[in-house]
Steps between C-alpha positions, in 0.01 A plus 500: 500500500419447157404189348473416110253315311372360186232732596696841455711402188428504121712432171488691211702572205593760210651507151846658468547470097657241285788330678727659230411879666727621772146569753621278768597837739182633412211422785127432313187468655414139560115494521486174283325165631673161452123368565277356767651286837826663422829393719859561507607126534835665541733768504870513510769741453845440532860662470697234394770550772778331513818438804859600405731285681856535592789266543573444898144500609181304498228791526443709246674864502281647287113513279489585106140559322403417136176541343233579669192297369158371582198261429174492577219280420155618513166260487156677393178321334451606191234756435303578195588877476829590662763217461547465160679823565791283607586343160621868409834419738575176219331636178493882521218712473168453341285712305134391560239463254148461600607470856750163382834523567733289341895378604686531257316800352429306235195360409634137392703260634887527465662353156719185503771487733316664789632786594351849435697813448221641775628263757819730528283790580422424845429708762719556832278567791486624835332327811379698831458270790410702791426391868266706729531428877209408733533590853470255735214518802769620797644770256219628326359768737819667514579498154394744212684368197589194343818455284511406111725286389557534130711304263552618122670197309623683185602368162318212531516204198303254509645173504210285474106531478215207542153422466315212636227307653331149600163336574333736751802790528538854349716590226824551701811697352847576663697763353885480560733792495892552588576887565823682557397814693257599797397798670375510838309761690344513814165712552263564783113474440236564782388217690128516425529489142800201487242251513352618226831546272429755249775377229298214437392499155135423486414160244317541215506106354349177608661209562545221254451128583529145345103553384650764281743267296548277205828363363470412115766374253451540120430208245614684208179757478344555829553480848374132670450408870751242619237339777439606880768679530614544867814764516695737292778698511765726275762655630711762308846502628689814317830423728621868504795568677658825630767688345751729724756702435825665615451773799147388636345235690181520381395350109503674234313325237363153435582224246277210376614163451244206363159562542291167565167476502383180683270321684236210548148310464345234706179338319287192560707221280235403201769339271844466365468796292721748754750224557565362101539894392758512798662223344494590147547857540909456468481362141243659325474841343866614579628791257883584441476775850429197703142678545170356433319533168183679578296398195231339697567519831285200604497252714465207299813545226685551895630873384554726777145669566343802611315600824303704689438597833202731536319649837185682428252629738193693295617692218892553622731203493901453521615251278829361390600365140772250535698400159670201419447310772758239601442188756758471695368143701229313539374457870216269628351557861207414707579091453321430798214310596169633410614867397528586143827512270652828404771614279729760515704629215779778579557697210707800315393785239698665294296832508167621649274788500276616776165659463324704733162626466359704765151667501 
């Protein structure tokens, strides 16, 4: 008898191409790192079946399949080497320069209007999960081999991608991918080297915490504190779908439809400054494109503002530029007896640009 574990499995993934190259039959190698503490929060694959009934009976006579299509969500901690590798699947590839890589490949924040030409260049990928059985104590002395169970997700598109963290937590991410073809194999491995599992990809980063992070908006010419901050988070939703075609079950391509970047800040409340800009962002600095004029980008004349998220741990750092901030509410919390008063503000971007820097 064979019993799996968390013990026996790891996750890793490869880059097919650009999800406008026809690689998706192609196995890679996947010897990529999502990060630290990774998990697959879940898995699912599905056939889309569907019953064909016929008049005079109740059951059905017969079973019709569609698409076949999958998600899976992974959660890692962000490390300060590896997982900026992960932006490549939403922004395309990056060319580093003295060991910073940038997403877009560009080293400045995208124009008005948000979106980059680079966004459309993202990369398809490929996720190994594999399994390695542990025998249990009444099987064990008669058995020489334990079985491999290995799962290769292919023409994976990510779907959506976050980083975030609180008061006393690590930088958490969760990268979220549908798929529309896998290939399974079963292997055998010998039994005194499962425990060990050789696939595992040895990590190279350290972790990265709350102690490593500061959350700044602009005031028209540098980048200000906005109190004790307590938690942050962006999200970058891309909301690819598949695309499929005549004669196959399996996808063929993806499509994009609107990218959203998003997300949220919780500070100690100081004043109303946070709440009037919320109020006063709707009427003030409104051009003909219903988009904000970015002349100043402050908070005081209420125009939508810049941000930054940044992470550093000795000389590398992952940081994210946020532009044109929008509020989307205004949120009080912590009105309780004897605890403090905090303030969260939800919030969109119409572009952003990551940095990675990582020696």
């Amino acid at each position: 008898m064979t019993v799996y574990t968390s013990g026996g499995s790891s996750v890793h993934y490869g880059f097919e191409g650009t999800d406008a190259d026809d690689v998706w039959a192609t196995p890679v190698s996947a010897t990529k790192t999502f990060g630290l503490n990774t998990s697959v929060n879940s898995l699912s694959v599905g056939t889309n079946r569907f019953d064909l009934n016929q008049l005079g009976q109740v059951e059905p006579t017969a079973f019709a399949y569609g698409q076949q299509s999958g998600t899976i969500d992974i959660g890692f901690t962000w490390d300060d080497v590896n997982s900026h590798d992960i932006f490549r699947s939403i922004y395309g590839a990056s060319t580093p320069s003295s060991n910073i890589y940038s997403y877009p490949n560009s080293s400045s924040v995208p124009a008005e209007g948000g979106t980059s030409p680079a966004v459309i260049n993202a990369m398809t990928i490929q996720v190994d999960q594999q399994l390695t059985g542990a025998h249990t104590y009444a099987t064990q002395a008669s058995n020489t081999t334990a079985t491999t169970i290995r799962r290769k997700l292919m023409g994976c598109v990510t779907t959506g991608l976050s980083i975030s963290t609180s008061i006393g937590s690590t930088v958490d991410g969760t990268c979220s991918m549908v798929f529309g073809k896998e290939n399974t194999t079963n292997t055998t491995q010998d039994s005194s080297s499962s425990m060990a599992f050789k696939d595992q990809v040895a990590i190279t980063g350290s972790p990265l915490t709350f102690a490593h992070g500061t959350f700044k908006v602009s005031n028209g010419s540098s980048l200000i504190s906005l109190g004790e901050i307590q938690s942050a988070n962006i999200n970058f939703n891309t909301n690819q779908n598949l695309l499929y075609q005549l004669g196959s079950h399996h996808s063929v391509d993806a499509y994009r439809q609107v990218f959203e970047i998003t997300g949220s800040f919780q500070t100690s409340f100081k004043d109303l400054t946070h709440l009037t800009h919320l109020l006063n962002q709707a009427s003030n600095d409104v051009d003909a494109k219903g988009v904000s004029n970015k002349s100043g980008n402050t908070m005081t004349n209420h125009n939508n503002v810049g941000a930054e998220l940044q992470f550093t741990n000795g000389t590398k750092h992952i940081q994210v530029e946020l532009k044109d901030l929008s509020f989307g509410s205004h949120d009080i919390s912590g009105l309780v007896p004897v605890q403090p008063v905090f303030e969260e503000l939800p919030f969109k971007a119409l572009a952003a640009r990551v940095e990675a820097k990582v020696a």
